[in-house]
C-alpha positions as CSV (number, residue, x, y, z in Angstrom):
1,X,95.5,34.1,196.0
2,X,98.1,36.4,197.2
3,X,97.7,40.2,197.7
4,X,99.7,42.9,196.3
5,X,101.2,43.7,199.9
6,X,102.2,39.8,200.5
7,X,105.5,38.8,202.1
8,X,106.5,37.0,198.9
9,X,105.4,40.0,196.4
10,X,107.2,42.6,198.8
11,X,110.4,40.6,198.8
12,X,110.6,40.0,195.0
13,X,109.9,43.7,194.5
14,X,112.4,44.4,197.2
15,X,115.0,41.8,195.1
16,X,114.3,43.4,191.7
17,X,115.1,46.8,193.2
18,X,118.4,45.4,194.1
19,X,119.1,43.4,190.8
20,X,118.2,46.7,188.8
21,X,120.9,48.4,190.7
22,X,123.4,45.0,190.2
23,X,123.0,45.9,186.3
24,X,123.7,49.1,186.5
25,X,127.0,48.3,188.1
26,X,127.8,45.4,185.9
27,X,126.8,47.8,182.6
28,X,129.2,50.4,183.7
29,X,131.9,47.8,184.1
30,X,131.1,46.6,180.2
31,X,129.6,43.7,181.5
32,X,126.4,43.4,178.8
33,X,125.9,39.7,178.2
34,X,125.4,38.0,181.8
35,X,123.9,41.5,183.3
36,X,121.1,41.5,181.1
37,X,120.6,37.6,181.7
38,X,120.6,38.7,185.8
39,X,118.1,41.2,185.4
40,X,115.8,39.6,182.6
41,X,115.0,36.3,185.5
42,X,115.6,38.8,188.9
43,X,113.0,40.8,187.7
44,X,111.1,38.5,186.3
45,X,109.9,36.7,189.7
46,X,108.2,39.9,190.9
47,X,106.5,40.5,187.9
48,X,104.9,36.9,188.0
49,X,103.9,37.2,191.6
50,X,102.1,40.2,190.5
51,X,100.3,37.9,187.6
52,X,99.7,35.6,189.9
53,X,97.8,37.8,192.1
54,X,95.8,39.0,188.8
55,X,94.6,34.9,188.4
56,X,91.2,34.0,186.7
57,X,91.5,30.2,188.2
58,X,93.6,28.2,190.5
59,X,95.2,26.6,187.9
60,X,96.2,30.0,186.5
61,X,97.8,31.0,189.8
62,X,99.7,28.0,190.2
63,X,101.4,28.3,187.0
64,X,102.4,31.8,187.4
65,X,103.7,30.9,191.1
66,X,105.7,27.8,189.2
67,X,106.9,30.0,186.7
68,X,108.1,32.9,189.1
69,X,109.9,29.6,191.4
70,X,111.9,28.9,188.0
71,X,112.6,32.2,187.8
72,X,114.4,32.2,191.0
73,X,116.8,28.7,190.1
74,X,117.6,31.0,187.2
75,X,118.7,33.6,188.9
76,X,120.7,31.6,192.0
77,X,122.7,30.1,188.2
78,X,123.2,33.2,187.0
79,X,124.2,35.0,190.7
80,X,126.6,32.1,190.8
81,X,128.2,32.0,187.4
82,X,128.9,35.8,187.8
83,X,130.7,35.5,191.4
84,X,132.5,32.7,189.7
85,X,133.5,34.7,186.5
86,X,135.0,37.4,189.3
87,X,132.0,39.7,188.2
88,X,130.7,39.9,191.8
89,X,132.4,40.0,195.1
90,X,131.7,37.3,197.4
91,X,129.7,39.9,199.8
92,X,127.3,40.5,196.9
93,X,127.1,37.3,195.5
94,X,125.9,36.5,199.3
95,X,123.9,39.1,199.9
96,X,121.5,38.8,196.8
97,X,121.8,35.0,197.0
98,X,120.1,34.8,200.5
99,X,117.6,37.2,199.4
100,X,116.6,34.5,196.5
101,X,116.8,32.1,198.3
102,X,114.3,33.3,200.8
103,X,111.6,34.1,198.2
104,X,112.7,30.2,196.9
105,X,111.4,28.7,200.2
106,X,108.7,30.9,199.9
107,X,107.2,30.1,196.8
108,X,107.9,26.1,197.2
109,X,106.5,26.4,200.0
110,X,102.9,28.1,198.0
111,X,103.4,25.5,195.4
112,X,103.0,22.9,197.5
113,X,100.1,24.7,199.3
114,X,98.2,25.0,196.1
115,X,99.0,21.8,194.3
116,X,97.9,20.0,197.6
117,X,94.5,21.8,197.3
118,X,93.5,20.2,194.4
């Protein structure tokens, strides 16, 4: 199981830090609809690390690590449909997307650790 000070936990925390500041920008620019979309799954992946640190069974871990991976494809859709919609500049959009795409390889690369294990 992970700890609350692991690399993957520290960076989705680091990454919903920075998505909570992305919908504050988009909200002040009246964007409501894909903002609360970007921070509902951003935010999300950090908050089912922490579950999955909180596991009663491996089973239980793995699931909350799968969930927090599909978490992140949500969030590399959404990241992309707002830099396509001209809601993010292309330095944000990258910026963010590199960030998620980190804690992607990361987790896939847990999944596979733990479903091997069984």
């Amino acid at each position: 199981m992970l700890q609350k000070d692991s690399i993957a936990y520290n960076k989705a925390y680091a990454l919903a830090l920075k998505i909570v500041n992305l919908y504050k920008g988009l909200s002040e620019n009246h964007e409501y609809i894909l903002s609360k979309q970007i921070l509902r799954c951003g935010t999300s992946i950090g908050a089912n690390i922490a579950e999955a640190n909180g596991a009663i069974s491996h089973a239980d871990f793995s699931a909350k690590m799968s969930i927090a991976y599909k978490e992140v494809l949500e969030t590399k859709y959404w990241l992309s449909l707002l830099k396509d919609t001209g809601f993010l500049t292309e330095s944000v959009y990258t910026e963010i997307y590199a960030d998620v795409d980190e804690i992607a390889k990361i987790l896939f690369s847990i999944l596979k650790t733990t479903r091997i294990g069984k």
